[in-house]
Structures are given as C-alpha cells and as structure tokens.
Biopython code that builds the backbone (N, CA, C, O; Angstrom):
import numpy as np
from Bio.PDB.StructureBuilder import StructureBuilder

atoms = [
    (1, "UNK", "N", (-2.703, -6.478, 12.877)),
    (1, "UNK", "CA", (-3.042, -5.484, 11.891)),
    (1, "UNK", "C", (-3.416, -4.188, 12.601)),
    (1, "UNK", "O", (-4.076, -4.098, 13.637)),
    (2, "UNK", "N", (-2.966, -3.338, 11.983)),
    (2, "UNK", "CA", (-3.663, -1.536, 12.274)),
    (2, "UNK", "C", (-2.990, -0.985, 11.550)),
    (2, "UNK", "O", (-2.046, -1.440, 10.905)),
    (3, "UNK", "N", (-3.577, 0.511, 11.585)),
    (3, "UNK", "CA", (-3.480, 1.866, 10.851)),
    (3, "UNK", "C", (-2.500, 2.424, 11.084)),
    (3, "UNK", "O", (-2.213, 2.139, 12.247)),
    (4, "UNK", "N", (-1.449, 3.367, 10.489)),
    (4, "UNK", "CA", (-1.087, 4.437, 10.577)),
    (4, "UNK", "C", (-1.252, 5.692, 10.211)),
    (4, "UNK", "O", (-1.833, 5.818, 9.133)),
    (5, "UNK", "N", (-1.000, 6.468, 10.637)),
    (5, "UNK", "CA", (-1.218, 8.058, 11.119)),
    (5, "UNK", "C", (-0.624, 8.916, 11.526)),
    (5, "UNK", "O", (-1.001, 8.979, 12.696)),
    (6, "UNK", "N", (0.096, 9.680, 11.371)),
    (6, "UNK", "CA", (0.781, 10.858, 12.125)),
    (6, "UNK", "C", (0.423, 12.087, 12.202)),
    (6, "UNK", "O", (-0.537, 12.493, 11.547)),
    (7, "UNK", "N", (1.215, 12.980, 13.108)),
    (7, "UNK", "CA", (0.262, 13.974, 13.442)),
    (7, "UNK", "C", (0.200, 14.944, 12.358)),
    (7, "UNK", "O", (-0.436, 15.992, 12.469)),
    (8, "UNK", "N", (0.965, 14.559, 11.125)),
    (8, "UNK", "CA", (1.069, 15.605, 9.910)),
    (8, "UNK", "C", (-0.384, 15.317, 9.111)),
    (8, "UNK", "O", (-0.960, 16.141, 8.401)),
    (9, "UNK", "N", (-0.741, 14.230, 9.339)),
    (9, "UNK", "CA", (-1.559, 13.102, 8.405)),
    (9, "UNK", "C", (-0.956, 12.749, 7.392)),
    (9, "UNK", "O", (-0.942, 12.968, 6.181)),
    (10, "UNK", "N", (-0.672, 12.409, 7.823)),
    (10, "UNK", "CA", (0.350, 11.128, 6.482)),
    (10, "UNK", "C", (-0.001, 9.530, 6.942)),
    (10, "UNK", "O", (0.481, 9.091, 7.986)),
    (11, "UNK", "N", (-0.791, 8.778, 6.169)),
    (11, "UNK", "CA", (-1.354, 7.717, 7.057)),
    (11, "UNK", "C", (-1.315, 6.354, 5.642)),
    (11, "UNK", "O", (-0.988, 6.428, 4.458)),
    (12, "UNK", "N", (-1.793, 5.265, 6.459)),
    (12, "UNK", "CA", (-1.747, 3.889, 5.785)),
    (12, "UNK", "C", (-2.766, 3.733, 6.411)),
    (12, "UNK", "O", (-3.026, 4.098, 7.557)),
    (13, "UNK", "N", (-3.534, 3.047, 5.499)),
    (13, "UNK", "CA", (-4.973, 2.218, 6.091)),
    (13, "UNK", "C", (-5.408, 1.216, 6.379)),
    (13, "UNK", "O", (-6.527, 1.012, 6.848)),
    (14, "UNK", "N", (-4.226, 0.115, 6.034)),
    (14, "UNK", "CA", (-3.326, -0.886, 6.809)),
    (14, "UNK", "C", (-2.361, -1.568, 7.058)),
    (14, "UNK", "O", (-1.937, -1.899, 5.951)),
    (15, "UNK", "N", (-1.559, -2.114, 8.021)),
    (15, "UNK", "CA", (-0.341, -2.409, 8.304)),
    (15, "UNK", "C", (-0.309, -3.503, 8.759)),
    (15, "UNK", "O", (-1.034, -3.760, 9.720)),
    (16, "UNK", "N", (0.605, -4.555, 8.169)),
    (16, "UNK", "CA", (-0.087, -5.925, 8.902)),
    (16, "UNK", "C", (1.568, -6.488, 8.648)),
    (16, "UNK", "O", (2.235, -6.656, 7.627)),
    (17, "UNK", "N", (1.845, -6.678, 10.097)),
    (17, "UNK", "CA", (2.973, -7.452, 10.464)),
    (17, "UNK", "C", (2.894, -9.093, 10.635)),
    (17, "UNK", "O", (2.014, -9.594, 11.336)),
    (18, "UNK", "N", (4.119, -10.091, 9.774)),
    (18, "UNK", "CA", (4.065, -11.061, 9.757)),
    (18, "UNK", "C", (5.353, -11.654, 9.731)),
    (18, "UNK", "O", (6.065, -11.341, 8.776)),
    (19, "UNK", "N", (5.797, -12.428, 10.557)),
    (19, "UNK", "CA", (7.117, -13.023, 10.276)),
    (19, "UNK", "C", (8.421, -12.195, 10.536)),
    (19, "UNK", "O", (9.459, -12.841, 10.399)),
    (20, "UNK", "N", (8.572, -10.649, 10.946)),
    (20, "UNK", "CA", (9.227, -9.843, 10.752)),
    (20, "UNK", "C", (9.415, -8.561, 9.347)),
    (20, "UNK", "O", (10.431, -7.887, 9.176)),
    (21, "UNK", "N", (8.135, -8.497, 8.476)),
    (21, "UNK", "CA", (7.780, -8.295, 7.447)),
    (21, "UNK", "C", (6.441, -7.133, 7.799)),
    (21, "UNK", "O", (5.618, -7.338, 8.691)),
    (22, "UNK", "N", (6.438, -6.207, 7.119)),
    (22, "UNK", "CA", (6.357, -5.492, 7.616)),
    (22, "UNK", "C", (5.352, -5.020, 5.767)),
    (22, "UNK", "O", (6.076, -4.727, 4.815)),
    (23, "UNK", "N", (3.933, -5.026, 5.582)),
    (23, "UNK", "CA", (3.135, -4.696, 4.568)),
    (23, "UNK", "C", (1.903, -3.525, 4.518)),
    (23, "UNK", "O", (0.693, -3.707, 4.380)),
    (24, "UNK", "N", (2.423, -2.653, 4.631)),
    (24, "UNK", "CA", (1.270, -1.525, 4.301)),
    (24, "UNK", "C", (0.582, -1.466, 2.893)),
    (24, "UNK", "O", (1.054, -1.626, 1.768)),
    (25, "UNK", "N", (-0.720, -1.177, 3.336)),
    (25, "UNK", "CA", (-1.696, -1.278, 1.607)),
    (25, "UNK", "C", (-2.591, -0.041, 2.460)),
    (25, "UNK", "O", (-2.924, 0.268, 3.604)),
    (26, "UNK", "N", (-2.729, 0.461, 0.898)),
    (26, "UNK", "CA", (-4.017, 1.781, 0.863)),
    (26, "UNK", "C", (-4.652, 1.247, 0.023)),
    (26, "UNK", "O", (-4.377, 0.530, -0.939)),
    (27, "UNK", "N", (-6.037, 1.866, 0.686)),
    (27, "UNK", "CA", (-6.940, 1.087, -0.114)),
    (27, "UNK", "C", (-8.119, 2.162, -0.779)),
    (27, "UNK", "O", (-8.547, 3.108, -0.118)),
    (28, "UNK", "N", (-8.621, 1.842, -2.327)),
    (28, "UNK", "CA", (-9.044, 3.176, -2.820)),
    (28, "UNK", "C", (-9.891, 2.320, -3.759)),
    (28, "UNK", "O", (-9.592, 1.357, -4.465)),
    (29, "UNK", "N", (-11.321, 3.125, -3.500)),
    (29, "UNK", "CA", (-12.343, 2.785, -4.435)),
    (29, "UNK", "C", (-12.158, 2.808, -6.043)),
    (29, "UNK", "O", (-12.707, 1.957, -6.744)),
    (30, "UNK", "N", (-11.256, 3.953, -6.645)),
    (30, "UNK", "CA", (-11.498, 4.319, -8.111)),
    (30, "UNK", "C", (-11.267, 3.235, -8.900)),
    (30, "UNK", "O", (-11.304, 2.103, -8.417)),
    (31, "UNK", "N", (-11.084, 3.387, -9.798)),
    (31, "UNK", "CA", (-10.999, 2.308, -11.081)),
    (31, "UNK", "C", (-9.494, 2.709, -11.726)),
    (31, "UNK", "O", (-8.915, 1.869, -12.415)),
    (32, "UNK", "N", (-8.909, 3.975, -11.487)),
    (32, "UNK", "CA", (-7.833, 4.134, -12.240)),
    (32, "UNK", "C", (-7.270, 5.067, -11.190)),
    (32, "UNK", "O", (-7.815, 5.934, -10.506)),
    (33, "UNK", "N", (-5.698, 4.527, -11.280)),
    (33, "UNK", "CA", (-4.910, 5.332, -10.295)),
    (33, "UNK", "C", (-4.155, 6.529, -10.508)),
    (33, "UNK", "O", (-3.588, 6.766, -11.575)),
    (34, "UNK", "N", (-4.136, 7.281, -9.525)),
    (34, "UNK", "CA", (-2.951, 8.771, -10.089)),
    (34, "UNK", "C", (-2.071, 8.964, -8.867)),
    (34, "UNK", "O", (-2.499, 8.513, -7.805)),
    (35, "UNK", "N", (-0.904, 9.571, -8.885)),
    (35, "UNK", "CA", (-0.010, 9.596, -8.514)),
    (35, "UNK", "C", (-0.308, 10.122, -6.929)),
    (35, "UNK", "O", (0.395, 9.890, -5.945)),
    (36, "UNK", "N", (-1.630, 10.942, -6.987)),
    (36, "UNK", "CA", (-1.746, 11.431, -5.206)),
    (36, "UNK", "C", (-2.085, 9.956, -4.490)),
    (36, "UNK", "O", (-1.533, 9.740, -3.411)),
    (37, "UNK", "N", (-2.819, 9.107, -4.952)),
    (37, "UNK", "CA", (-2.749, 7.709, -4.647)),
    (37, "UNK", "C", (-2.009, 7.307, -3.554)),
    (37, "UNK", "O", (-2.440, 7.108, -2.418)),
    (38, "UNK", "N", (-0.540, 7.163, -4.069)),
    (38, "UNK", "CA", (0.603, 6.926, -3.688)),
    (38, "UNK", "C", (1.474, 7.491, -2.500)),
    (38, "UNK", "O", (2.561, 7.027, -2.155)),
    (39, "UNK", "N", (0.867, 8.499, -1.965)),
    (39, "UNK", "CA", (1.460, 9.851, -1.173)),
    (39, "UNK", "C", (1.905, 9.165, -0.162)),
    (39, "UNK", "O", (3.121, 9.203, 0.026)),
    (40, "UNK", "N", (0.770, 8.084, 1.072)),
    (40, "UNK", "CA", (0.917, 7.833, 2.211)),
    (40, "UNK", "C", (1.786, 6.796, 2.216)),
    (40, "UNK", "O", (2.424, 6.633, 3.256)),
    (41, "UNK", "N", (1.987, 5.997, 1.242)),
    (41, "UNK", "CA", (3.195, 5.061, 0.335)),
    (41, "UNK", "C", (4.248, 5.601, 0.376)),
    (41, "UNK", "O", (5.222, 5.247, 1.041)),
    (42, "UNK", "N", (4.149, 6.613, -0.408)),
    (42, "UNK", "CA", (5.840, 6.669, -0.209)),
    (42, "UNK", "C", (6.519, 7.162, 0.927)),
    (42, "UNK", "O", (7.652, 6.732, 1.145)),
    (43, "UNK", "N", (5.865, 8.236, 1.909)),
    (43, "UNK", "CA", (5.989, 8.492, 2.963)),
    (43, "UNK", "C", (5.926, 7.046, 3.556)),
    (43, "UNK", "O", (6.301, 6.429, 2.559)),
    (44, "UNK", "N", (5.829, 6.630, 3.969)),
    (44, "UNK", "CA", (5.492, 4.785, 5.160)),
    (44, "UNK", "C", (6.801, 4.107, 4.053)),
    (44, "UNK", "O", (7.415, 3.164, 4.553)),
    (45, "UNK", "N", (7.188, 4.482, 2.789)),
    (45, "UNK", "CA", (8.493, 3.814, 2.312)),
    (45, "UNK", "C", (9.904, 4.523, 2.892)),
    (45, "UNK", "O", (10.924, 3.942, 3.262)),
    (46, "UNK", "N", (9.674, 5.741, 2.859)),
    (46, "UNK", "CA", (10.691, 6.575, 3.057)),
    (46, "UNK", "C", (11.077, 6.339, 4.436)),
    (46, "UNK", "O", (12.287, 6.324, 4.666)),
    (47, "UNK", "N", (10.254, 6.148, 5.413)),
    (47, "UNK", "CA", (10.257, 6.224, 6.844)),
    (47, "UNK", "C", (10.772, 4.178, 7.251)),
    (47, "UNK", "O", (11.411, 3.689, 8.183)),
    (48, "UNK", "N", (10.296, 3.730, 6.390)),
    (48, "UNK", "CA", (10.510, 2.477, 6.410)),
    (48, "UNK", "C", (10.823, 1.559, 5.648)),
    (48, "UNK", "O", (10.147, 0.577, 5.339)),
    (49, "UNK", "N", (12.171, 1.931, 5.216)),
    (49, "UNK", "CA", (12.442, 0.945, 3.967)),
    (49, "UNK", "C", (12.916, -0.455, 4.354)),
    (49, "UNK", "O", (12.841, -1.382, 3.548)),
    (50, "UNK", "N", (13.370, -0.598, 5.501)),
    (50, "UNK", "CA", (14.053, -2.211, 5.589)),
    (50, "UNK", "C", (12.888, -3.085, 5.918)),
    (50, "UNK", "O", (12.065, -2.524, 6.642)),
    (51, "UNK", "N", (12.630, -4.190, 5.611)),
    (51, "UNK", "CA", (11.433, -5.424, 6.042)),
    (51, "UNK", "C", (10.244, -4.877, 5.503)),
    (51, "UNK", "O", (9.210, -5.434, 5.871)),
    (52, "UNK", "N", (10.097, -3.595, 4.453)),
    (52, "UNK", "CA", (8.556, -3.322, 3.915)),
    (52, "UNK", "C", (8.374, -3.126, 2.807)),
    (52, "UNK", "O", (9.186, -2.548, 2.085)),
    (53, "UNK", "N", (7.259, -3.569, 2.433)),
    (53, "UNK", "CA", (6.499, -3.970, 1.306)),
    (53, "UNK", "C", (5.119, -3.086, 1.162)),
    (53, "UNK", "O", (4.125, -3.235, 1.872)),
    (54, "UNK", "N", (5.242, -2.292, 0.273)),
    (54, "UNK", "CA", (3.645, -1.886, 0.237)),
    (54, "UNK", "C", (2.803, -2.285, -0.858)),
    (54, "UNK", "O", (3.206, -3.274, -1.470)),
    (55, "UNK", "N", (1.554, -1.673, -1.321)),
    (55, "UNK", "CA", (0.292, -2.095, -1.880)),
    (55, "UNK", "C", (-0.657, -0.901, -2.099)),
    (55, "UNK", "O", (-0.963, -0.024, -1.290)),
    (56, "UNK", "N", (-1.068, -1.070, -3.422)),
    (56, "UNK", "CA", (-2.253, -0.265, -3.419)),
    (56, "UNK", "C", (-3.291, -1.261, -3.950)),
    (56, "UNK", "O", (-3.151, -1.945, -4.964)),
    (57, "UNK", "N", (-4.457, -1.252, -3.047)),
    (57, "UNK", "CA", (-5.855, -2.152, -3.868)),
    (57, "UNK", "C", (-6.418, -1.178, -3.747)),
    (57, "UNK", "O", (-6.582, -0.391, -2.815)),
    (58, "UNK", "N", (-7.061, -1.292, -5.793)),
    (58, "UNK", "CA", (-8.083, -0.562, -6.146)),
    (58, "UNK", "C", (-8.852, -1.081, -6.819)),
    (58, "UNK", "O", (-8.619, -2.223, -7.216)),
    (59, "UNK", "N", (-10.092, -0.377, -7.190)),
    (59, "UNK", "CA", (-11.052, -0.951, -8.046)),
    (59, "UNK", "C", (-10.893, -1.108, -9.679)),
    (59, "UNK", "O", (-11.928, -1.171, -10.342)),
    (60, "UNK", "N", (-9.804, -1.163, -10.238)),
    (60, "UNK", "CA", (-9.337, -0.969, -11.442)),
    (60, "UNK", "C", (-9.383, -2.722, -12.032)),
    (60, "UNK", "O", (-10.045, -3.635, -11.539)),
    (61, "UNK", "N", (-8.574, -2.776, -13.064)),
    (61, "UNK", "CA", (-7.850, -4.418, -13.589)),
    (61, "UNK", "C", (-7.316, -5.113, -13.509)),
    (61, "UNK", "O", (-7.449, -6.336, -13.476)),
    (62, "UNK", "N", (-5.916, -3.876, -13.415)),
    (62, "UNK", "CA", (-4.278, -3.880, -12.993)),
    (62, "UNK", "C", (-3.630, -4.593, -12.052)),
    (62, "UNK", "O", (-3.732, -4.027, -10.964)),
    (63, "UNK", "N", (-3.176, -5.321, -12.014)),
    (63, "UNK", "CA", (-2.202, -5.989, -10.895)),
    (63, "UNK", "C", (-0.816, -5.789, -11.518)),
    (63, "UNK", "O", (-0.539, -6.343, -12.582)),
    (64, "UNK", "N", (0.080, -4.989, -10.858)),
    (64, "UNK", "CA", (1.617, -5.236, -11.361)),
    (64, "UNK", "C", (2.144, -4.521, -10.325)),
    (64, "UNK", "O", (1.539, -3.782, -9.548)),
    (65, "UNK", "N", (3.485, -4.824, -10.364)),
    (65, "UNK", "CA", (4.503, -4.404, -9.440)),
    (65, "UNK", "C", (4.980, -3.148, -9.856)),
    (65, "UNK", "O", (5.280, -3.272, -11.044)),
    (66, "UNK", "N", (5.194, -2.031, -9.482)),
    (66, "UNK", "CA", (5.421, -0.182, -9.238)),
    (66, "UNK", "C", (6.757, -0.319, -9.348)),
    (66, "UNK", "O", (7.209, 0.181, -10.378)),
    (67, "UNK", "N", (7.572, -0.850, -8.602)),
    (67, "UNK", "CA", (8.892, -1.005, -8.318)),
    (67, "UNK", "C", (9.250, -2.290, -7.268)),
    (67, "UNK", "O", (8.391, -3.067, -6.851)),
    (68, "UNK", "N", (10.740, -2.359, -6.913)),
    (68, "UNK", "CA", (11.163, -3.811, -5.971)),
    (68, "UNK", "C", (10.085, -3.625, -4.406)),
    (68, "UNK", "O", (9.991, -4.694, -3.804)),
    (69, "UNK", "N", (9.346, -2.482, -3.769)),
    (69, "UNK", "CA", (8.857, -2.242, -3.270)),
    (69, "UNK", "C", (7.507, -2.615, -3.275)),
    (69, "UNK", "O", (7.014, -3.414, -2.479)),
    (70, "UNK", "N", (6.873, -1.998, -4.231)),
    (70, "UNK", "CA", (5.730, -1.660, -4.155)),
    (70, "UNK", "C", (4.976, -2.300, -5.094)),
    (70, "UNK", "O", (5.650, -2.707, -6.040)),
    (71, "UNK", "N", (3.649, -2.558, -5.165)),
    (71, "UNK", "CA", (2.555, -3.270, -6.274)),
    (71, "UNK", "C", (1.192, -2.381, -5.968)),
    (71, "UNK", "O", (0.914, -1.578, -5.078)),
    (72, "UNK", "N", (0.496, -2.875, -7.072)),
    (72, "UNK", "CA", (-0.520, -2.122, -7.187)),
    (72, "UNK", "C", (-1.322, -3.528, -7.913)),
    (72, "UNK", "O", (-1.019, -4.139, -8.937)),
    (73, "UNK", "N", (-2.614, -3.785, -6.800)),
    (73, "UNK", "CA", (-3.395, -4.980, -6.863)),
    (73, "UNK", "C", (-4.812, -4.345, -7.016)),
    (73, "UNK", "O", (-5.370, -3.424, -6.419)),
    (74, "UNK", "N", (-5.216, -5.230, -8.106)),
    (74, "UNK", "CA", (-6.990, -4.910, -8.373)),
    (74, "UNK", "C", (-7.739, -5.526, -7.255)),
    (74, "UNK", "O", (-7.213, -6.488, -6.695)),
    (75, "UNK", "N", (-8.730, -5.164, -6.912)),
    (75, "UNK", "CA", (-9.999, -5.591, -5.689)),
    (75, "UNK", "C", (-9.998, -7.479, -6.135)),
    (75, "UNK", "O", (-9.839, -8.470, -5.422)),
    (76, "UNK", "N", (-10.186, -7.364, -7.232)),
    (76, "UNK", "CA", (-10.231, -9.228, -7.895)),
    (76, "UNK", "C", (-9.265, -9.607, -7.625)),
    (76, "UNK", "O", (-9.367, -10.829, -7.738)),
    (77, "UNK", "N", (-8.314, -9.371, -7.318)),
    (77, "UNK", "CA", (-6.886, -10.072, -7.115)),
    (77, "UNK", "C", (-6.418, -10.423, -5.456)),
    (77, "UNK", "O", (-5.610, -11.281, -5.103)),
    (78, "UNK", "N", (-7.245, -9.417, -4.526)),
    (78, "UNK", "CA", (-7.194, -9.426, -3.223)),
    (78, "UNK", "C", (-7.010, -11.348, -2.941)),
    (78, "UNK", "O", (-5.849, -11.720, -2.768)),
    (79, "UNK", "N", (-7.663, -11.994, -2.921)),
    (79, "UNK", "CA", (-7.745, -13.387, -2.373)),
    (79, "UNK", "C", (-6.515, -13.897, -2.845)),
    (79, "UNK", "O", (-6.322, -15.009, -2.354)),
    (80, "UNK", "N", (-5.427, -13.469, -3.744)),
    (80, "UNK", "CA", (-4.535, -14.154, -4.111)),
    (80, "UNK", "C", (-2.948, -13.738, -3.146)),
    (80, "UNK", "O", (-1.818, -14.221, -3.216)),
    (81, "UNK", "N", (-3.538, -12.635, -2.283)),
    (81, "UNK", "CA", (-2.475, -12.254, -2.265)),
    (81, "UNK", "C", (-1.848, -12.922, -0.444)),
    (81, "UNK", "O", (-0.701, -12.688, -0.062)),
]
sb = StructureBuilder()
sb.init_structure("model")
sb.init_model(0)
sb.init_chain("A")
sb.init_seg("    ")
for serial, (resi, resn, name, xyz) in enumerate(atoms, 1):
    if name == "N":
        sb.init_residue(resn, " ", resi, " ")
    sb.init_atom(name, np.array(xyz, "f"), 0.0, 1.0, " ", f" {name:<3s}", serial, name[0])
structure = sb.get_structure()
C-alpha cells in the first residue's frame, strides 16, 4: 500500500496493489459527495485505466457503483470490501 502524488498535486490517498490489480480509494470525511470529490479519481483513471479500480469512502449511506470503474462506499461498508 501507498499514496500517490504528483508534482501538479493530483494525488490518491491510497493505492493498494494485489494480484496484479491495481485499487485506488480517496478517502473523505463528509456525509454527501460532490463532484470535486472525484478529481484525483479521475486523473489516477485517466492515467491508469488497465488493471484499476477505484473508490471513494465517505461518511455518507451510499454504497453503489459510479460506473464499470469506479464505486463510491460508505465508512459502514469499509469491512465488506
């Protein structure tokens, strides 16, 4: 596991390689999400679309999938994943 970062700041707050699989998640206190959320996501998608999967955990309800990419997981849902 670790971070990414670049020198633009465009970053993930974690990256955790498994199997050849490749899962970045940002992780954000609020309760409800908005689209700046997503920024260091889609950048870390754009730059890396083959073998990756991303994530947003937040403090919200919500657990559902964004697109074939991406999900968006509540803090309660963390242990399932």
């Amino acid at each position: 596991m670790y971070y990414f970062r670049d020198s633009a700041g465009n970053e993930i707050d974690l990256v955790y390689e498994k199997d050849g699989q490749t899962l970045a998640i940002e992780i954000k206190a609020a309760k409800a999400t908005i689209p700046s959320m997503f920024s260091g996501i889609r950048y870390w998608q754009k730059n890396n679309r083959l073998h990756s999967q991303s994530m947003l955990i937040y403090g919200g309800a919500k657990t559902e999938p964004i697109n074939e990419h991406t999900s968006i997981i509540s803090w309660k849902d963390v242990g399932d994943i």
